[in-house]
N, C-alpha and C positions, 0 to 999 in steps of 0.2 A: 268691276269685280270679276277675278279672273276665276271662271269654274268651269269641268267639264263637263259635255252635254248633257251626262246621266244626271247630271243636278238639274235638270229643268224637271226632272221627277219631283212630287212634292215630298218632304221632310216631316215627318210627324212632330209634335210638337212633346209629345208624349216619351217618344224616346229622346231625347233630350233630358229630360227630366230623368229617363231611368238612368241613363249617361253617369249623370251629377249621383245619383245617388248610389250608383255602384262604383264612383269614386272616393267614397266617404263624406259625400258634401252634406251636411244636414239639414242645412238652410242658405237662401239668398239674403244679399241686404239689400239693405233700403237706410236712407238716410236719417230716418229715427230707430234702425236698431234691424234684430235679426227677421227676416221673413221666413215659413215653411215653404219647402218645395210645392206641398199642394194648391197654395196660393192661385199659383198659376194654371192650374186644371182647368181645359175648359176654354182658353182664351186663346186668339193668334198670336204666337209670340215672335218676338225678333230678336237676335243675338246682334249687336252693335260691338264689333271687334274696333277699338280705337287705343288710342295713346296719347299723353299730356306731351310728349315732344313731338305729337305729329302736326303742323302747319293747321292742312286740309282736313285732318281730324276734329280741329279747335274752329275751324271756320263752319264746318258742317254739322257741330252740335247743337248750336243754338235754333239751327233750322229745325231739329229733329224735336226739341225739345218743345217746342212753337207746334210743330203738329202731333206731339204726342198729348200736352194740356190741351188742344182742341179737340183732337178726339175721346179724350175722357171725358171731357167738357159731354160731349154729345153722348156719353155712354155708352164709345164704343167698349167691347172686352178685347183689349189688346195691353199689354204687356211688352218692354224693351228689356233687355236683359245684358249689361255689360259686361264684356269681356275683353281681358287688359291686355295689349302688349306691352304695357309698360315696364320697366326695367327694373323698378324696384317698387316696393308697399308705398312709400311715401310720394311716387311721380301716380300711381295712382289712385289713392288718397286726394290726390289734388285737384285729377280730372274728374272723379268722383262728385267733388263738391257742387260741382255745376249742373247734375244729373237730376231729374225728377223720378226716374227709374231704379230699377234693381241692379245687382250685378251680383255676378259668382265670386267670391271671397280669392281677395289675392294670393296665387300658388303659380307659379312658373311651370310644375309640368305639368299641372293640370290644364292651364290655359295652352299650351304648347300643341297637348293632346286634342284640345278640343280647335285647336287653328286648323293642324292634320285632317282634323274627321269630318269639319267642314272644308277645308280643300279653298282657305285663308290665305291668300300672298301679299296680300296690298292693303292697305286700310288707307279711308276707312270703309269697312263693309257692313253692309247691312243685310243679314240673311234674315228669312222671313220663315218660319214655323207652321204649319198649317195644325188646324186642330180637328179637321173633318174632310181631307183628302183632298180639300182645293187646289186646281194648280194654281202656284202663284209665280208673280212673275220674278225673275231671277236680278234685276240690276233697278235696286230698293234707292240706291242713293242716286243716281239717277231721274231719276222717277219721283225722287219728294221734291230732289234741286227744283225739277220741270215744273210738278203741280202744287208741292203741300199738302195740307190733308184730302185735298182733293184726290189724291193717289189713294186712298182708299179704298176699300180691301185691297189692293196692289196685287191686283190678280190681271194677267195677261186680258183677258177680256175688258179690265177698268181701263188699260192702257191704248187698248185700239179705241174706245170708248171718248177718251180725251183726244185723242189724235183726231176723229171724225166732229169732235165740237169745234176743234182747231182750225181745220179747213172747210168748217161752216163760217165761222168769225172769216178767214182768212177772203172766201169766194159770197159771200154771202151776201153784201151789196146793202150790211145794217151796221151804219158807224156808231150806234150805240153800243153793239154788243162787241163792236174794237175798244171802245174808250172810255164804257161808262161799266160799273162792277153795281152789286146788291151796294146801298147805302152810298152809292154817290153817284151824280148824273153830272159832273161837272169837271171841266180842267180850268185851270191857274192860269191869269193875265202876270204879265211882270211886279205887277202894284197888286197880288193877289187875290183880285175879285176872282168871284165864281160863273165861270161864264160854261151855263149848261151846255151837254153837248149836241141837245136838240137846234142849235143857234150854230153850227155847223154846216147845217143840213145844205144840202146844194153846190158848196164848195169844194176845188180842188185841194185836196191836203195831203201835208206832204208832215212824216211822221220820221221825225230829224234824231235820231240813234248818236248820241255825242253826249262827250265828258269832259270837263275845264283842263282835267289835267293833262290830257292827251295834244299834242302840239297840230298834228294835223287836224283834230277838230275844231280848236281857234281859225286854223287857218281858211278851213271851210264853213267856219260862219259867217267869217267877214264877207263871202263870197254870197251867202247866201242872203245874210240880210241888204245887201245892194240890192239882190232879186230882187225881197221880199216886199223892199220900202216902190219898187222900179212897179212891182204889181199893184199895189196899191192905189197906185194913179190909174196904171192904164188898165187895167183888169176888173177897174169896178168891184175893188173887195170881194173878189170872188177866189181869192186863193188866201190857204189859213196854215201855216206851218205850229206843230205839238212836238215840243221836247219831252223825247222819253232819256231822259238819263241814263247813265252808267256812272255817274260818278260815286264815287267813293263813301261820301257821307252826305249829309245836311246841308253842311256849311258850303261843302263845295258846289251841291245842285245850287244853292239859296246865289254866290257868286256868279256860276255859269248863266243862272236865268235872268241876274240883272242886266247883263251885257245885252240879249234879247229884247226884243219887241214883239215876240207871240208867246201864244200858249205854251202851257207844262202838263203833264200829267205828274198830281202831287208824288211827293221822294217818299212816302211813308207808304205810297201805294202799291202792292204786289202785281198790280196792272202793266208796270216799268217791266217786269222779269216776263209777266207773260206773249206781249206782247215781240220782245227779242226772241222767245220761242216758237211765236208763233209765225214769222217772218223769217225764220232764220239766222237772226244776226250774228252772223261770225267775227263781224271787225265793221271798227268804226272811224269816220263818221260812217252812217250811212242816212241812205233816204228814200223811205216807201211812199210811193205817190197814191192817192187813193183819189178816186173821180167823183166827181158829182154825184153821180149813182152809188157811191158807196164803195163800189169794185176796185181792185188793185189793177191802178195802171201799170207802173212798173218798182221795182225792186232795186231798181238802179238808177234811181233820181242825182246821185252825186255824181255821175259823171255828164248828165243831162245837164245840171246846172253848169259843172264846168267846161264843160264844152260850149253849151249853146247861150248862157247866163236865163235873162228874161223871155228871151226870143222863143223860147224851147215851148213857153204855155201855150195850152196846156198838158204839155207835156203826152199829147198821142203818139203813137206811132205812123200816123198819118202827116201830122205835124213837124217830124223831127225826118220824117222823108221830105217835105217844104223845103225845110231848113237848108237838108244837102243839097237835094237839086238847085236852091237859089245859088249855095254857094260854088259849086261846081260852075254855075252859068259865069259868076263872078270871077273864078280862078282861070276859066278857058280866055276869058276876055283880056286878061293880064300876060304880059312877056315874062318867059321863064328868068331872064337875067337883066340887070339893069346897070348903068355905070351913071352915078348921081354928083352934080358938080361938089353937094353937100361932103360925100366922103369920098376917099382917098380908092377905096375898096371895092372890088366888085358885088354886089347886092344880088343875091340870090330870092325866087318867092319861095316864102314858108308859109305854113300855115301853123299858127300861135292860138292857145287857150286865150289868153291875154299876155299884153304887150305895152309899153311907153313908148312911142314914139321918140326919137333923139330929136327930131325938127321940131315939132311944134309942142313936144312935150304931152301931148294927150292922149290916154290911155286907147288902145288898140284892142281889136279880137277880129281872131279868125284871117284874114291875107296880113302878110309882110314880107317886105322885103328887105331880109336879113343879111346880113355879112356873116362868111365863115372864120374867117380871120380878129376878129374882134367883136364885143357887145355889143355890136350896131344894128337900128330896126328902123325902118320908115314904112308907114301908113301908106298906102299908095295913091293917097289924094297929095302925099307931099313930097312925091319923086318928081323932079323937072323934067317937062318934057314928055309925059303922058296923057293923054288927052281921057279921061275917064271918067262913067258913070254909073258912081257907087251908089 
């Protein structure tokens, strides 16, 4: 929501009201018939400027609507108020129908008027009304995406408020108050049992940010379940991968979890959204590593996997210095170029994520001795004529 600074002042809710009524407006509606202006006296109100051809409008209503029945539910006095930019009576007439709320009666320069006086560019927006000089905080849609009714009162103090429960969850070193919400202690096996998340406890977990439909996520599962099934053995079950979703619907989490062999945090659960917020997640896959104690090892497990695959557990920063130093000891021990009776080509050492071997055909990581001139890769236990001890 684009507005200038002097709108971090609060907004009376009051004048608003006298706005409307020194416009001629007599009454708001509501979806059984005419309401009075005075209705709303009294209550925090919020102007919801939206439109039935906006995308992001139709996506963000339902959320609004979700926390506006819970906050009546609970008693709050708050009041939504819509205001159209729709094009004509019947686009919004339309948008309307989907509305639990009020709105100011469809008029083009009325609403025009009141875009101006709020200092409206973009929807959708949700400006917030104060009815007793509260500040409140200025970027409403925002802030419900992030919390829900949680965003309550939506007052700059609720917001640092959530922010410091965030980075208690985040640093806090208690995977229950990561995974487990009021009314459910438990994430999802592939065959759907309920495996609480006190049955965690002590484990490295690695908290897998991925969607079916996204091609790079496929591709980093397969990588990931190699780990997964590779720890299992040697790790003494002591490492637990949870899929938080992004996928799109139901049916697509219900597909992407069957392909897996770990946990879910259920797709009906708003745990999925907060947990992205609370990590961060800009782009996926990704992979938050959490330790034993609870704590956030790293934020960047997808590239630890694909870098190091199994090797990398678990996954410290002590560990993945091992790692280099081993390999470094490995890469100084090796000739920088090679001439192999196998190929035609000169063989250069690379270093590869992973790799097939052309000689013996068996999957490779980390040295190879590449060719620049064609697809060729040998394993350096299957160059002739090296005497080596990998």
């Amino acid at each position: 929501m684009a507005r200038d600074s002097d709108q971090s002042k609060f907004i009376d809710s009051s004048d608003f009201l006298t706005v409307l009524a020194s416009e001629g407006v007599e009454f708001l509606l509501s979806r059984q018939g005419k309401v009075p202006l005075s209705s709303c006296g009294g209550k925090t109100i919020c102007l919801f400027f939206s439109a039935n051809w906006c995308r992001p409008c139709k996506t963000f209503t339902p959320q609004l609507v979700q926390l506006y029945d819970t906050l009546r539910t609970r008693g709050t006095e708050l009041e939504v108020i819509f205001i159209s930019f729709d094009h004509d009576e019947n686009g919004f007439e339309e948008h309307f129908k989907c509305m639990p709320w009020l709105a100011v009666p469809f008029d083009e320069t009325l609403h025009k008027k009141l875009r101006i006086r709020y200092r409206v560019d973009r929807i959708p927006s949700l400006i917030p009304l104060a009815s007793d000089g509260t500040l409140i905080e200025e970027d409403l849609i925002g802030l419900i995406e992030d919390y829900g009714a949680d965003a309550y009162p939506f007052t700059r103090k609720r917001r640092e408020e959530l922010k410091a429960i965030d980075d208690s969850k985040r640093q806090g070193g208690k995977l229950e108050q990561l995974l487990a919400i009021e009314g459910r202690d438990y994430v999802l096996s592939r065959d759907h049992r309920k495996i609480t998340v006190s049955e965690l406890a002590g484990k490295t977990i690695g908290l897998y940010f991925g969607a079916h439909w996204c091609p790079p996520c496929r591709s980093f599962t397969s990588q990931l379940i190699e780990v997964y099934n590779e720890l299992k053995t040697t790790a003494n079950h002591c490492f637990e991968v949870v899929l938080v979703s992004t996928d799109r619907d139901h049916k697509e989490f219900d597909l992407n979890h069957s392909i897996m062999p770990w946990l879910a945090i259920p797709y009906e659960d708003r745990a999925r959204q907060d947990l992205c917020r609370i990590f961060n997640i800009k782009g996926i896959p990704a992979l938050v590593l959490i330790g034993p104690d609870g704590k956030t090892i790293s934020t960047n497990g997808k590239e630890m996997i694909s870098l190091y695959g199994a090797k990398a557990f678990p996954f410290t920063e002590s560990r993945i210095a091992e790692i280099e130093t081993a390999l470094k000891k490995e890469g100084d021990a090796l000739p920088r170029e090679v001439k192999d009776v196998k190929h035609e080509h000169e063989l250069k050492l690379d270093m590869a994520k992973a790799y097939v071997c052309d000689c013996c055909k068996m999957r490779g990581r980390f040295w190879a001795f590449s060719c620049d001139v064609c697809n060729y890769d040998l394993h350096p236990k299957c160059v002739e004529g090296i005497n080596l001890n990998l």
